[in-house]
NUDO-114959 format. One record per residue (C-alpha): chain; z, y, x negated; residue number from 1. Coordinates in nm, 4 decimals, padded with zeros to 6 digits. Layout:
<nodes>
{A {Z Y X} NUM}
...
</nodes>
This chain:
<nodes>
{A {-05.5860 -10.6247 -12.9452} 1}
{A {-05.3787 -10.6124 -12.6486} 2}
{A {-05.3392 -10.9183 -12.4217} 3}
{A {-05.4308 -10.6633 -12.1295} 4}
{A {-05.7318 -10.5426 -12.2896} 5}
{A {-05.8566 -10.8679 -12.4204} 6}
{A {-05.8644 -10.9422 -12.0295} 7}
{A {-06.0277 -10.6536 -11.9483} 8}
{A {-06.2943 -10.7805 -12.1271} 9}
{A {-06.3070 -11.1117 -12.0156} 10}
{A {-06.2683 -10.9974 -11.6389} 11}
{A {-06.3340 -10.6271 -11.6472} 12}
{A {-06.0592 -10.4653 -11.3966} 13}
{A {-06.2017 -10.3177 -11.0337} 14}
{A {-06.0867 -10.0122 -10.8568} 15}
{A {-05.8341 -10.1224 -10.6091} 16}
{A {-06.0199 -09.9086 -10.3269} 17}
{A {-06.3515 -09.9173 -10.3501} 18}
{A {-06.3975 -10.2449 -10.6128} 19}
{A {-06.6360 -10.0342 -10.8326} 20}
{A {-06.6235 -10.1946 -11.2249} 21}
{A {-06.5663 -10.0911 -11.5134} 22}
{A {-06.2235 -09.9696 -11.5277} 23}
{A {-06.0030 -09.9373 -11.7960} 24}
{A {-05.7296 -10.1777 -11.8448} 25}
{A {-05.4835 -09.9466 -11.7571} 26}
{A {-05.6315 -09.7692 -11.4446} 27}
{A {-05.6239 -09.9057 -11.1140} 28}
{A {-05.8474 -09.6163 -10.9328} 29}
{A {-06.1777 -09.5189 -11.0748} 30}
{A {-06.2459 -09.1740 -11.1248} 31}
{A {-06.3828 -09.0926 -10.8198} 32}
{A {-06.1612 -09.2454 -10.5328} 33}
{A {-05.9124 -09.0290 -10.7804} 34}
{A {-06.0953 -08.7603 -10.7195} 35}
{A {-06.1289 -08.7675 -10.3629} 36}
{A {-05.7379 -08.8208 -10.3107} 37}
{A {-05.6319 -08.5805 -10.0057} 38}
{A {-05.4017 -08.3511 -10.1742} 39}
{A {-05.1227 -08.1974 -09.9939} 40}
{A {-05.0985 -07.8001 -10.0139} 41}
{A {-04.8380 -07.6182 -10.1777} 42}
{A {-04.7064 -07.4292 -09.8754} 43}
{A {-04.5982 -07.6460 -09.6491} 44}
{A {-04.2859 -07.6874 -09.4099} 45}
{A {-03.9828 -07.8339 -09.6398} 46}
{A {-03.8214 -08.0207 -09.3616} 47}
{A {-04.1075 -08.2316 -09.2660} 48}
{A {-04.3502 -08.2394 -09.4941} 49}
{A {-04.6388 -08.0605 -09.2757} 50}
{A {-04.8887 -07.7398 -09.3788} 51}
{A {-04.7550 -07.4623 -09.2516} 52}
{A {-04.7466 -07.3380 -08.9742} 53}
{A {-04.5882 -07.7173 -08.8052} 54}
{A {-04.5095 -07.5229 -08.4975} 55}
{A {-04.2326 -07.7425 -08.3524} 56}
{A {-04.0837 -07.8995 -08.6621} 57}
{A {-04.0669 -08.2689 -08.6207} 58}
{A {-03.7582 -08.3095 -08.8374} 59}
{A {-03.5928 -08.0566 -08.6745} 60}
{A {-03.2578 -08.2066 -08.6423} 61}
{A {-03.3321 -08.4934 -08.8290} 62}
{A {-03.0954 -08.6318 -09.0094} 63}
{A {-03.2857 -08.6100 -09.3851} 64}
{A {-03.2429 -08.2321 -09.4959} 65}
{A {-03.6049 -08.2338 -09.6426} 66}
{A {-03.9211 -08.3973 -09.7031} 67}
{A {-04.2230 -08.4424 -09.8964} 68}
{A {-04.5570 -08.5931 -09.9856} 69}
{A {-04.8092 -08.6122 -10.2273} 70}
{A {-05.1342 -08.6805 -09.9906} 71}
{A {-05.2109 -08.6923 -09.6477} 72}
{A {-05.2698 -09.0173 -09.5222} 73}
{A {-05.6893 -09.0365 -09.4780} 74}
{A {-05.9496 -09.1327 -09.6389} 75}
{A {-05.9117 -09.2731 -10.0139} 76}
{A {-05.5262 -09.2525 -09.9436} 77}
{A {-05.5016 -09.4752 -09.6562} 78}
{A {-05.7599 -09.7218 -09.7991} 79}
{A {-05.4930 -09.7190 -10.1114} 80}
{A {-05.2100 -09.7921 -09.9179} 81}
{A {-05.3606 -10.0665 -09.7313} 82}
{A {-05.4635 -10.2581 -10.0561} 83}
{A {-05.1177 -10.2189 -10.1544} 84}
{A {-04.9916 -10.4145 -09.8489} 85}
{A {-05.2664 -10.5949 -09.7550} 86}
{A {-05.4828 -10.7053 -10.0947} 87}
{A {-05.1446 -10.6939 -10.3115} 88}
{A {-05.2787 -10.4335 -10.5802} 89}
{A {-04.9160 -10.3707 -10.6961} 90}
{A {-05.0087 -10.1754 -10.9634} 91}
{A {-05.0921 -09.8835 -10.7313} 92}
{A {-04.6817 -09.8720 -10.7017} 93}
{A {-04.7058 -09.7208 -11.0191} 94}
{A {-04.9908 -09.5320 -10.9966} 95}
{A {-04.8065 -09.3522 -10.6595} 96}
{A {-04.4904 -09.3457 -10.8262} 97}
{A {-04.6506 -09.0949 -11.1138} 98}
{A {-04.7642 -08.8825 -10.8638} 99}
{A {-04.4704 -08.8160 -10.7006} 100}
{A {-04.2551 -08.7806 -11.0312} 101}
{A {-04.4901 -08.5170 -11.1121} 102}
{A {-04.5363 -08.3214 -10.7748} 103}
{A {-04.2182 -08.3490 -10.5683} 104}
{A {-03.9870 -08.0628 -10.5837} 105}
{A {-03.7236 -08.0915 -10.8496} 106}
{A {-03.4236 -08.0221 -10.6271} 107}
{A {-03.5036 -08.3280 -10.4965} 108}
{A {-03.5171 -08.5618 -10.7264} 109}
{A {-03.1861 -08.3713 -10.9324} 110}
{A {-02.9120 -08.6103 -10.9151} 111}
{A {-02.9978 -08.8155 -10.6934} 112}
{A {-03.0279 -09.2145 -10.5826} 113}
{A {-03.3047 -09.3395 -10.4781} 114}
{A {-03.2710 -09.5623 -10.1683} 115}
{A {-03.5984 -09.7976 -10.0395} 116}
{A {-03.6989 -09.8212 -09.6696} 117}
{A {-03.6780 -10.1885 -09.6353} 118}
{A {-03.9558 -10.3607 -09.4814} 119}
{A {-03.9159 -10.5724 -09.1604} 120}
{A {-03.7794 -10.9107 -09.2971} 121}
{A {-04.1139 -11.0836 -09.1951} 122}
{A {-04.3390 -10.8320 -09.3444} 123}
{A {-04.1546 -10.8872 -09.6652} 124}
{A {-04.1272 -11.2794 -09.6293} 125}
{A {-04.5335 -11.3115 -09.5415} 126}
{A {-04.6237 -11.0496 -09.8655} 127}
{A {-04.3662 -11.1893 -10.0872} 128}
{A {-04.2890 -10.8566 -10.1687} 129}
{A {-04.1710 -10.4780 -10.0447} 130}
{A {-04.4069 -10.2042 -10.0876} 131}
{A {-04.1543 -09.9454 -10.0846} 132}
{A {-03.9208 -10.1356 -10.2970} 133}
{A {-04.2025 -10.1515 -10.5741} 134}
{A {-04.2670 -09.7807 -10.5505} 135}
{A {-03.9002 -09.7125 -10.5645} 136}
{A {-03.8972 -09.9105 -10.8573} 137}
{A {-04.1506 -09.7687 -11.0515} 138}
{A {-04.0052 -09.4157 -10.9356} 139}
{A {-03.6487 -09.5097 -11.0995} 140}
{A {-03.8185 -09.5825 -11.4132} 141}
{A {-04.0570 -09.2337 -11.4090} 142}
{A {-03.7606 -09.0701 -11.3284} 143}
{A {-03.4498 -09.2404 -11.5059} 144}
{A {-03.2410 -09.2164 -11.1042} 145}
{A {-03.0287 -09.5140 -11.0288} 146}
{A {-03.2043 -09.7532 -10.7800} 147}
{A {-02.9752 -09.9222 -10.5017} 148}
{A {-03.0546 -10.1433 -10.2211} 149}
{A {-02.8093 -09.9752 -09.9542} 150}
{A {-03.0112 -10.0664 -09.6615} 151}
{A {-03.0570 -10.3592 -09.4658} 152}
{A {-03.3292 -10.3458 -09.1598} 153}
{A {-03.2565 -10.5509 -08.8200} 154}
{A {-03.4452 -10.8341 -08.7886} 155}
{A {-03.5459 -10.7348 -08.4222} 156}
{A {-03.6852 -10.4151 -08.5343} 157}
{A {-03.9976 -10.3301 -08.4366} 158}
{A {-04.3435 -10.2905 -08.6348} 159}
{A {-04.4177 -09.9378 -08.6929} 160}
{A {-04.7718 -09.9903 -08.8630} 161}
{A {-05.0317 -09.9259 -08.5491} 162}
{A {-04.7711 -09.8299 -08.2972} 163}
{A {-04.8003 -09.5317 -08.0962} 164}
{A {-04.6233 -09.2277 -08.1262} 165}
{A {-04.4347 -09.2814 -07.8346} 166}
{A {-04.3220 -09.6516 -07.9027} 167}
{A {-04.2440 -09.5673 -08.2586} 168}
{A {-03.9493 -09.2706 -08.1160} 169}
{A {-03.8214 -09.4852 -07.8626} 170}
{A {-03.4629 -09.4947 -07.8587} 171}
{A {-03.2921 -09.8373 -08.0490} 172}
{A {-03.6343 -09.9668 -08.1832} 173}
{A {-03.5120 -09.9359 -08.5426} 174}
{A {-03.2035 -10.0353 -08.6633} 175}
{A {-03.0805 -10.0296 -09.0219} 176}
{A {-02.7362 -10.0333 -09.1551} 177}
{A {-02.5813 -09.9805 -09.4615} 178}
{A {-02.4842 -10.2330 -09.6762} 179}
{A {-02.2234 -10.0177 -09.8287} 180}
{A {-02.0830 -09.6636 -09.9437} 181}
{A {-02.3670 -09.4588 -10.0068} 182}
{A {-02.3729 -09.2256 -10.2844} 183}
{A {-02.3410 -08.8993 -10.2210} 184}
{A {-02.7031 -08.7747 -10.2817} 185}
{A {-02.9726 -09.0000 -10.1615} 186}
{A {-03.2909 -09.0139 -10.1890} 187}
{A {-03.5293 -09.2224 -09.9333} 188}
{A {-03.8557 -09.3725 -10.0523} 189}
{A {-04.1220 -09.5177 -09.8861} 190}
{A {-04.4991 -09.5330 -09.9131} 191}
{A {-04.6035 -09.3144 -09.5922} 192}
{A {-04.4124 -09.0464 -09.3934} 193}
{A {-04.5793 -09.1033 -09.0143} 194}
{A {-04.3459 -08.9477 -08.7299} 195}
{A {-04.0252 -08.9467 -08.9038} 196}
{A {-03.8827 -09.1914 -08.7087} 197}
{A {-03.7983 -09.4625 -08.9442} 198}
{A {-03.6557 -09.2068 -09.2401} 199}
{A {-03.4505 -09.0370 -08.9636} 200}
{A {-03.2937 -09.3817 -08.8704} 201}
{A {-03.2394 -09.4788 -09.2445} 202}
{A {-03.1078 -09.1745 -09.3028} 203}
{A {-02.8866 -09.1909 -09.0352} 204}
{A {-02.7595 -09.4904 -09.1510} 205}
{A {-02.6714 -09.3478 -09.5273} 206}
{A {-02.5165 -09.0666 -09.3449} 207}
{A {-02.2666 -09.2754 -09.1918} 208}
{A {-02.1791 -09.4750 -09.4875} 209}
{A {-02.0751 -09.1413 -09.6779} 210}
{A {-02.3889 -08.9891 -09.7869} 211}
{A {-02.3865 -08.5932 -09.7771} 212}
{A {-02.6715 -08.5418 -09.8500} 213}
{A {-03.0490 -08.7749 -09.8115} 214}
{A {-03.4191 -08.6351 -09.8442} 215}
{A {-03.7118 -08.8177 -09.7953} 216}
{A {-04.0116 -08.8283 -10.0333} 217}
{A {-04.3511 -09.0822 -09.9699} 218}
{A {-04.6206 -09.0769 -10.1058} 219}
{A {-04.8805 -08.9934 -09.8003} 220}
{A {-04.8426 -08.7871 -09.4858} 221}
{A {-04.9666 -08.8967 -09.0974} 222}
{A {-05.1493 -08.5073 -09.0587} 223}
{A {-05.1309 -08.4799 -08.6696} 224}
{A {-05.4747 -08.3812 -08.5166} 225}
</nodes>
């Protein structure tokens, strides 16, 4: 018998959302917090993610050439993403990463490298770990695309989790730069897409250090109300 499943039934695994037993070694949602995942529709805006119609396109001039999501951010979504920050259920990484190998748009993922947002250096030193790094991990090895760590995020950048709209687009509150030449297709990862803001600015950096091309692809999308 596995070692997994030998501790599965020693300590039988909880879903990582709602805690209810009874899971299978392998799963880290239970069959209904999977079910009541916030899909995305189909038709939606390519640029930024949204349903159509977005009206004003937030990425609209951005400098990432397209976007997408899997989920909006709500409900059994958010409460996923916050036990992978917050309660360290790392195994929803993987969980994420499956969904977007198997929903994202081809074109976007063809030839490509994928590129994490990096966390602020004190969210990463307090977890012990980057959330968008693991999901960009587990994404390279759904999808067999290189994995480099291009970017490196100023340590006087500001929070973006909880910040209004406003704070989060004001001018030089995120700074990344690029640790070297970027390749030239690259492909930004991270585990929600809010305003925009911090993808433009990474991808602004990667555009200056040679890349010709970035998209953007989370797992979860801020729906504005």
């Amino acid at each position: 018998m596995p070692c997994e499943d030998l501790l599965a039934l020693i300590v039988p695994p909880t879903c990582a959302v709602c805690r209810a037993p009874g899971l299978r070694a392998a799963d880290v949602l239970c069959a209904a917090c999977r079910r009541a995942l916030p899909w995305l529709p189909a038709g939606r805006c390519e640029r930024c993610a949204l349903p159509r119609p977005c009206r004003r396109c937030p990425a609209a001039g951005a400098a990432f050439a397209a976007a997408w999501s899997a989920v909006a951010y709500e409900g059994v979504a958010r409460d996923a993403v916050v036990a992978l920050k917050f309660d360290r259920a790392r195994a929803l990484a993987d969980l994420m990463a499956a969904q977007i190998a198997a929903g994202a748009p081809p074109a976007l993922l063809c030839g490509g490298t994928l590129v994490a947002v990096p966390a602020h250096p004190i969210r990463r030193r307090v977890r012990g770990f980057d959330p968008a790094e693991l999901l960009a991990r587990a994404l390279a090895v759904r999808t067999g695309l290189p994995l480099e760590r291009l970017l490196a995020r100023g340590a006087r950048s500001g929070r973006q989790l909880g910040a209004s709209r406003d704070v989060r687009r004001a001018p030089d509150r995120l700074t990344f730069t690029a640790r070297g030449r970027a390749p030239a297709m690259a492909v930004l990862v991270d585990d929600v897409h809010t305003t925009g803001t911090t993808l433009g600015a990474c991808a602004t950096a990667l555009r200056g250090a040679g890349a010709q091309h970035v998209v953007a692809l989370t797992w979860a999308r801020t729906i504005p109300r």
